[in-house]
N, CA, C and O atoms as CSV, one atom per row, in Angstrom:
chain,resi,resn,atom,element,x,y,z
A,1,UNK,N,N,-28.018,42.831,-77.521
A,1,UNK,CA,C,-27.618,43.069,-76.159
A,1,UNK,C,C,-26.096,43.157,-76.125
A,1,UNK,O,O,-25.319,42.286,-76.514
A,2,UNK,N,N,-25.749,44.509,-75.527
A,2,UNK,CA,C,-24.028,44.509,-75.260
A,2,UNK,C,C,-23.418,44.073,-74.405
A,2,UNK,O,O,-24.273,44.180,-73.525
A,3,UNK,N,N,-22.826,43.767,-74.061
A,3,UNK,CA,C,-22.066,43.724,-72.818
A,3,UNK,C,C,-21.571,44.932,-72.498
A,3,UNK,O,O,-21.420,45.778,-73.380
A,4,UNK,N,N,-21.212,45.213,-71.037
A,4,UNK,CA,C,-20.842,46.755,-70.582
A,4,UNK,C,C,-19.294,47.236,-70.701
A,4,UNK,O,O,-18.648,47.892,-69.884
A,5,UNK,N,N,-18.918,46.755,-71.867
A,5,UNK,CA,C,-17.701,47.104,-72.411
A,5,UNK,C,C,-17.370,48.406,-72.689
A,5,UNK,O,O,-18.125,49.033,-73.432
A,6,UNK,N,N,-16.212,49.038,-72.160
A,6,UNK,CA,C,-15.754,50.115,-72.684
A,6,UNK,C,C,-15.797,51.106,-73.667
A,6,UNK,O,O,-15.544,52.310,-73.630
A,7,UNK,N,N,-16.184,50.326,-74.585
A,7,UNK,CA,C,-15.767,50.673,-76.076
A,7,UNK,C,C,-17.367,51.454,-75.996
A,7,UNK,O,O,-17.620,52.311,-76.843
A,8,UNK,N,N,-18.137,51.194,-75.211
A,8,UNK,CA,C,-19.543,51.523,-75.551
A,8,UNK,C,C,-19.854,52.455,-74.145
A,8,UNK,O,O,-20.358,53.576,-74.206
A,9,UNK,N,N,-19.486,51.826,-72.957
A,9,UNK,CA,C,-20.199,52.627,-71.931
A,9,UNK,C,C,-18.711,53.540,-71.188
A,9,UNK,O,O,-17.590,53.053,-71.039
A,10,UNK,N,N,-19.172,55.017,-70.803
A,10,UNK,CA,C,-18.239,55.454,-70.357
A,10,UNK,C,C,-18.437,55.119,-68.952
A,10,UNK,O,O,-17.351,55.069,-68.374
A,11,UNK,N,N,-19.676,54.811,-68.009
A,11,UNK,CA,C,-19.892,55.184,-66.712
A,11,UNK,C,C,-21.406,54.010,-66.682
A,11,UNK,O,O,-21.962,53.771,-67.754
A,12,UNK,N,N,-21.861,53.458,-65.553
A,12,UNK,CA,C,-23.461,53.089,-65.311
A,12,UNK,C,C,-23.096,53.824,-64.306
A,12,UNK,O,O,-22.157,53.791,-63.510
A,13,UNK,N,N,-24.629,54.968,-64.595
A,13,UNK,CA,C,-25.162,55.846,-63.325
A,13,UNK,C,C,-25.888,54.700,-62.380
A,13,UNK,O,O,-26.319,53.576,-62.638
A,14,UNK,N,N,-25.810,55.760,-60.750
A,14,UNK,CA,C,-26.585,54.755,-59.865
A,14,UNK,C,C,-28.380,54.103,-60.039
A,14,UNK,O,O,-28.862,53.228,-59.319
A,15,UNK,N,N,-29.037,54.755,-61.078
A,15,UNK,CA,C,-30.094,54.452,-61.160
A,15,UNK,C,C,-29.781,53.060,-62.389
A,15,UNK,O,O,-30.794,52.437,-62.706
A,16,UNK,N,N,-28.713,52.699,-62.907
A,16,UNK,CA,C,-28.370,51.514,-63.631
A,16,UNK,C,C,-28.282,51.679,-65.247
A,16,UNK,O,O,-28.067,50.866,-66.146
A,17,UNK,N,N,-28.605,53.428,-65.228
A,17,UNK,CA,C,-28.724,53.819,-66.567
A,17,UNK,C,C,-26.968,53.822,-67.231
A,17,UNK,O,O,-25.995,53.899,-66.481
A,18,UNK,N,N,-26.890,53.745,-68.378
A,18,UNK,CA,C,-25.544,54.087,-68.775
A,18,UNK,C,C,-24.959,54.888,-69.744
A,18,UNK,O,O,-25.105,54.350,-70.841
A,19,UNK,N,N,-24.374,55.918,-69.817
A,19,UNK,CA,C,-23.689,56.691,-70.117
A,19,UNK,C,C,-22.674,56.501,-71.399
A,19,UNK,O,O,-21.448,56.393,-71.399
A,20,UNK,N,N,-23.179,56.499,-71.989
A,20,UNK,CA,C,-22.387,56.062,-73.629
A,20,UNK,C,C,-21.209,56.908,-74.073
A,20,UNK,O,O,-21.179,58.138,-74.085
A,21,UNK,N,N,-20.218,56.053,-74.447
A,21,UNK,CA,C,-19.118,56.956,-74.928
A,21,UNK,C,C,-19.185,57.754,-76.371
A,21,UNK,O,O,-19.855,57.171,-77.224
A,22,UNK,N,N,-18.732,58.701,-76.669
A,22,UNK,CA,C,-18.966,59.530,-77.808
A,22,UNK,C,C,-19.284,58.764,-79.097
A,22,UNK,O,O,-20.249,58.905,-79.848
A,23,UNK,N,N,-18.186,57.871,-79.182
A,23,UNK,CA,C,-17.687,56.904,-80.573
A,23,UNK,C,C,-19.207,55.947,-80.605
A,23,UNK,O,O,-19.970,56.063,-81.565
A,24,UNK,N,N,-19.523,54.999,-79.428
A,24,UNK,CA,C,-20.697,54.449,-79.677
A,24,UNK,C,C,-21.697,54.957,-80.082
A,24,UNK,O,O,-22.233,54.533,-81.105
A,25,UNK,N,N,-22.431,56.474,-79.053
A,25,UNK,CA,C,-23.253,57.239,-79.406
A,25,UNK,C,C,-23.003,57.497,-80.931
A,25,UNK,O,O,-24.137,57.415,-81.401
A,26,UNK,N,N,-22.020,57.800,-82.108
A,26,UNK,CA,C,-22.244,58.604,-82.740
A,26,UNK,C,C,-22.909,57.343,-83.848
A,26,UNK,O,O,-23.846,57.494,-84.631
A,27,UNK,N,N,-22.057,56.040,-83.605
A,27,UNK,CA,C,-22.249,54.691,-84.026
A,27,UNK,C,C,-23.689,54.484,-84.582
A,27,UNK,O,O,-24.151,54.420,-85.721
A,28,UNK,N,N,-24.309,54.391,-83.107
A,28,UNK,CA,C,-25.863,54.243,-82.676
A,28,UNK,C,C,-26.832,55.152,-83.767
A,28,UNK,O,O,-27.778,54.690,-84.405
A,29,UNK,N,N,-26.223,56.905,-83.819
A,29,UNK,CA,C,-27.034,57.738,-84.566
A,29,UNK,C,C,-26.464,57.702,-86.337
A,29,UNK,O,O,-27.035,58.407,-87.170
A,30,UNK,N,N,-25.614,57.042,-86.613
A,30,UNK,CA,C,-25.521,56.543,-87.551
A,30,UNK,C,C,-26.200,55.801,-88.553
A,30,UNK,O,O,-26.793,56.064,-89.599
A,31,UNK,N,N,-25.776,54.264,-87.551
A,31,UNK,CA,C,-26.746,53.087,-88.143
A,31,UNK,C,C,-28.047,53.009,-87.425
A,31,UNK,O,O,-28.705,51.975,-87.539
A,32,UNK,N,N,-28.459,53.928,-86.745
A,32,UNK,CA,C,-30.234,53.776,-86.156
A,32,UNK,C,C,-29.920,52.495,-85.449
A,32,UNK,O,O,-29.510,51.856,-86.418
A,33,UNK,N,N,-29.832,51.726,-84.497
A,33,UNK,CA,C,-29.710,50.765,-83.798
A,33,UNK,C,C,-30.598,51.050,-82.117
A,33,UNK,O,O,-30.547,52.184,-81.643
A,34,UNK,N,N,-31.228,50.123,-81.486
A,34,UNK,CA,C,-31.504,50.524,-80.203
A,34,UNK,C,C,-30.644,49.430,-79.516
A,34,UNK,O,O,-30.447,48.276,-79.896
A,35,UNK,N,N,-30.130,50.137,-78.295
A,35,UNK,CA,C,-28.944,49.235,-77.818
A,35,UNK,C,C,-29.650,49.082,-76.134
A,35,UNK,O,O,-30.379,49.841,-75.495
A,36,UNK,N,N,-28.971,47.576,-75.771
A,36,UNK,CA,C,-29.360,47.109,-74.623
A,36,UNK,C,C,-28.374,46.473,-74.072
A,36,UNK,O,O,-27.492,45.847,-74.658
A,37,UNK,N,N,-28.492,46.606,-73.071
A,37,UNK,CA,C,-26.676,46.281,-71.848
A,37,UNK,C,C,-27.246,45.296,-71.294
A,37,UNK,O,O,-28.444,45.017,-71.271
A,38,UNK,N,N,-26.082,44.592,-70.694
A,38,UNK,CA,C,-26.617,43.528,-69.684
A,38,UNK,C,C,-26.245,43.791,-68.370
A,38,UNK,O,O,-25.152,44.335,-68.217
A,39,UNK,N,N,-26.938,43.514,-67.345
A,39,UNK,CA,C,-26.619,43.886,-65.973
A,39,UNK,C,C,-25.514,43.267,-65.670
A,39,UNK,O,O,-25.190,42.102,-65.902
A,40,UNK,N,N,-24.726,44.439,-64.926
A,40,UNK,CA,C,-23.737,43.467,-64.226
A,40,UNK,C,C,-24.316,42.290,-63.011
A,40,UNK,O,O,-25.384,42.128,-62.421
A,41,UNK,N,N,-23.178,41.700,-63.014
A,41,UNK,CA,C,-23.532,40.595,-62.007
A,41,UNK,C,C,-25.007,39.572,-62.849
A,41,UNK,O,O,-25.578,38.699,-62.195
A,42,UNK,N,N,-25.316,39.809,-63.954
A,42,UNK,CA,C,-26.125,38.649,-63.947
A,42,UNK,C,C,-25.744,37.671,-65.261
A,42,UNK,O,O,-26.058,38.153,-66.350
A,43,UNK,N,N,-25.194,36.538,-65.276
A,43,UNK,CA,C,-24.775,36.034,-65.876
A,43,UNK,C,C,-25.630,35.417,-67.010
A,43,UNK,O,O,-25.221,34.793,-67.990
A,44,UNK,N,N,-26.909,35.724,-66.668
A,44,UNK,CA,C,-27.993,34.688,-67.418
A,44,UNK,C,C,-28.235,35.665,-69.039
A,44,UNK,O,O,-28.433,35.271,-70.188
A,45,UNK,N,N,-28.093,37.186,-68.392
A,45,UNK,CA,C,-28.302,38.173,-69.744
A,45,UNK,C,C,-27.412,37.259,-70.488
A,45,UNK,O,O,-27.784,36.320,-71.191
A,46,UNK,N,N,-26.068,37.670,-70.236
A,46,UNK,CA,C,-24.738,37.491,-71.392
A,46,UNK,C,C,-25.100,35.748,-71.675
A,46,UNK,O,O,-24.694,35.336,-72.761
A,47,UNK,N,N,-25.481,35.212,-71.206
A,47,UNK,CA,C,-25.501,33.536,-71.524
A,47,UNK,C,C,-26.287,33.512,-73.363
A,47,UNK,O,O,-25.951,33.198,-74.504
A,48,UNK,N,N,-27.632,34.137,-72.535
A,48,UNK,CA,C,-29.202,34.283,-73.854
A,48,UNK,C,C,-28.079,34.872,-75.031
A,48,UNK,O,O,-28.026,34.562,-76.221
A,49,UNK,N,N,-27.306,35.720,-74.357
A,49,UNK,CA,C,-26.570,36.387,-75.683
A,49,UNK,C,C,-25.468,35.368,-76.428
A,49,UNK,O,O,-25.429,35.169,-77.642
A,50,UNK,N,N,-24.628,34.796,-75.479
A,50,UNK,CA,C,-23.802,33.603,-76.279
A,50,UNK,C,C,-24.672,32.630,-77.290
A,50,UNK,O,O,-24.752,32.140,-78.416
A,51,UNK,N,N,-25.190,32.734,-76.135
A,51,UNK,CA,C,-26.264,31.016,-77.214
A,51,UNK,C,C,-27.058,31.696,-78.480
A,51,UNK,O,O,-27.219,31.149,-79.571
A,52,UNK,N,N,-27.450,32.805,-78.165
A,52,UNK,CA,C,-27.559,33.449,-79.637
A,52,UNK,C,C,-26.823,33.635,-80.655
A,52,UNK,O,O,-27.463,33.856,-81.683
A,53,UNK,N,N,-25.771,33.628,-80.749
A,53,UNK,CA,C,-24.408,33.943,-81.229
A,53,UNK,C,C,-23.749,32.244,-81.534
A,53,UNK,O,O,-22.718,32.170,-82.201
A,54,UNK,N,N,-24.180,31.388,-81.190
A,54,UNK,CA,C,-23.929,30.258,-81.358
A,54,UNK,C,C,-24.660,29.965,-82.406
A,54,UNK,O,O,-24.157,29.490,-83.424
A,55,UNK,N,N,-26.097,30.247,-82.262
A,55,UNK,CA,C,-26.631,29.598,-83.120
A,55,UNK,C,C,-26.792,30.136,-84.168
A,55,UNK,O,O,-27.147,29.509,-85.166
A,56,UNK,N,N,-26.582,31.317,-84.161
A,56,UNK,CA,C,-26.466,32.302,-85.628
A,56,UNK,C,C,-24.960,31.252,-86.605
A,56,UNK,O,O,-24.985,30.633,-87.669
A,57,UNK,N,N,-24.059,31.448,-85.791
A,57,UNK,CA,C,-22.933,30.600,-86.368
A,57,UNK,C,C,-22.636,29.668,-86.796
A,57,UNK,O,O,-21.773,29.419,-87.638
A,58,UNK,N,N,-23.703,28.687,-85.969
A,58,UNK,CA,C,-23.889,27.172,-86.829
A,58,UNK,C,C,-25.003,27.200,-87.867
A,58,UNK,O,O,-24.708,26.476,-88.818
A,59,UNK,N,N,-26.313,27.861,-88.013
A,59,UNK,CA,C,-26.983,28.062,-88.604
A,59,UNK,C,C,-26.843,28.619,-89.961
A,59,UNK,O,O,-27.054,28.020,-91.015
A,60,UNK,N,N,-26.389,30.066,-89.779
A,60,UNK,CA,C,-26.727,30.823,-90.694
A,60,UNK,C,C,-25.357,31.398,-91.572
A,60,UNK,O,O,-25.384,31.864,-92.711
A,61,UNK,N,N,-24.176,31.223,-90.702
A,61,UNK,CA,C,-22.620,31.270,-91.262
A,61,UNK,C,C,-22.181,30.625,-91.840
A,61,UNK,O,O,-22.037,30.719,-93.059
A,62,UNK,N,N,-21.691,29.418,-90.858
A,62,UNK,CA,C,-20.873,28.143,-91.259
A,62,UNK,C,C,-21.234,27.419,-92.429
A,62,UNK,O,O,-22.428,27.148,-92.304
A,63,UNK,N,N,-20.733,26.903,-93.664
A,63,UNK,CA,C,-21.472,26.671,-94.807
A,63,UNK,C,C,-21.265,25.121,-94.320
A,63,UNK,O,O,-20.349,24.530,-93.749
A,64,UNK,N,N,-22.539,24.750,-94.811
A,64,UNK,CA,C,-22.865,23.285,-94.593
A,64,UNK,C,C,-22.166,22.577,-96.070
A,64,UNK,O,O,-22.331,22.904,-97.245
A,65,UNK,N,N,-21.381,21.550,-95.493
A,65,UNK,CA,C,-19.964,20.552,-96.580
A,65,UNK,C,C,-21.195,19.867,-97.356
A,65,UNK,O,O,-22.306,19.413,-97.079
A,66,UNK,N,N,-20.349,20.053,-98.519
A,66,UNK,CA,C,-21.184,19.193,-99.950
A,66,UNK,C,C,-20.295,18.170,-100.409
A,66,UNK,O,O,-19.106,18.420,-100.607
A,67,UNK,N,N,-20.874,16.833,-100.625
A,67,UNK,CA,C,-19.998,16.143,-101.614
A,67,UNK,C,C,-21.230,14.968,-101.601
A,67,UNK,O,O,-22.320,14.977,-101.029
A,68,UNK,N,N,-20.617,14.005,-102.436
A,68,UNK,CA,C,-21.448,13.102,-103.692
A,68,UNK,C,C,-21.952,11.838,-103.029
A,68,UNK,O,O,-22.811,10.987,-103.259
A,69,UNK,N,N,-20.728,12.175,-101.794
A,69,UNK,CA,C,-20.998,10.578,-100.931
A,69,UNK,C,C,-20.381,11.171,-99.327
A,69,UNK,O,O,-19.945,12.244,-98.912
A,70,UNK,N,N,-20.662,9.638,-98.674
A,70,UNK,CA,C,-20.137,9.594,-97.325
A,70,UNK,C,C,-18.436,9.500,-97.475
A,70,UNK,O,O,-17.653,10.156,-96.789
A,71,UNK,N,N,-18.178,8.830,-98.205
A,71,UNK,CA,C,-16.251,8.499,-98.031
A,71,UNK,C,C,-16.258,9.746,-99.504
A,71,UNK,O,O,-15.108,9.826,-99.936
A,72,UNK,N,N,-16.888,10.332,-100.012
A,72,UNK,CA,C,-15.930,11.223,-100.573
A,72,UNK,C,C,-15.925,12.530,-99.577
A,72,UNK,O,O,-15.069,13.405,-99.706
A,73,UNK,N,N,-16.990,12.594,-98.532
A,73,UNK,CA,C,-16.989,13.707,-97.565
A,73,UNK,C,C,-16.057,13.398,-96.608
A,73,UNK,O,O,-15.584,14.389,-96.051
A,74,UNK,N,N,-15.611,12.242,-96.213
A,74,UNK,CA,C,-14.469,11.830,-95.019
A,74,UNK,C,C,-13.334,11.742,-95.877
A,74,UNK,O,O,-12.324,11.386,-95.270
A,75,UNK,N,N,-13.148,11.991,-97.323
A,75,UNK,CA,C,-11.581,12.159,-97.942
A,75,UNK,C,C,-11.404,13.559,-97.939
A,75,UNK,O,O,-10.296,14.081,-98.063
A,76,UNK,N,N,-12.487,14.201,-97.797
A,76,UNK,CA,C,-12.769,16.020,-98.017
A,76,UNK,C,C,-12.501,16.892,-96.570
A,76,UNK,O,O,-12.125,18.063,-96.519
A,77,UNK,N,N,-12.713,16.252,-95.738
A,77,UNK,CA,C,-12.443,16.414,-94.391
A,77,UNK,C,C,-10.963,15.756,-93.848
A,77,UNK,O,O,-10.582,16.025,-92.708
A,78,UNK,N,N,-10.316,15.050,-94.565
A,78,UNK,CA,C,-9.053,14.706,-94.125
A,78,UNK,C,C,-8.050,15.135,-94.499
A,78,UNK,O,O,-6.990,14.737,-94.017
């Protein structure tokens, strides 16, 4: 889900459809992607999307700290 950022939408027509800028479109037919906007005014889309993005980051990014002990992980962290 995008947000209705520039970089992607040139215009939302009045039926709520949106109008893609060249660079995204060519993006999209590139990497095969299906893309989904979030309504304006509703804060709850973009939320589902943060907290997704959160948890990808603590999960699946951030490398979980290794060490042998508890005080050699709090000398590793200091």
């Amino acid at each position: 889900m995008y947000d209705n950022t520039t970089l992607a939408v040139a215009r939302i027509l009045g039926d709520g459809t949106r109008q893609r800028t060249r660079g995204f479109s060519e993006l999209q037919s590139h990497c095969l992607f299906a893309d989904r906007f979030g309504r304006p005014g509703k804060g709850n889309d973009k939320g589902k999307v943060e907290g997704l993005v959160g948890w990808i980051r603590r999960n699946l990014v951030a490398p979980l700290p290794r060490a042998v002990s508890f005080t050699a992980l709090n000398e590793k962290l200091r």
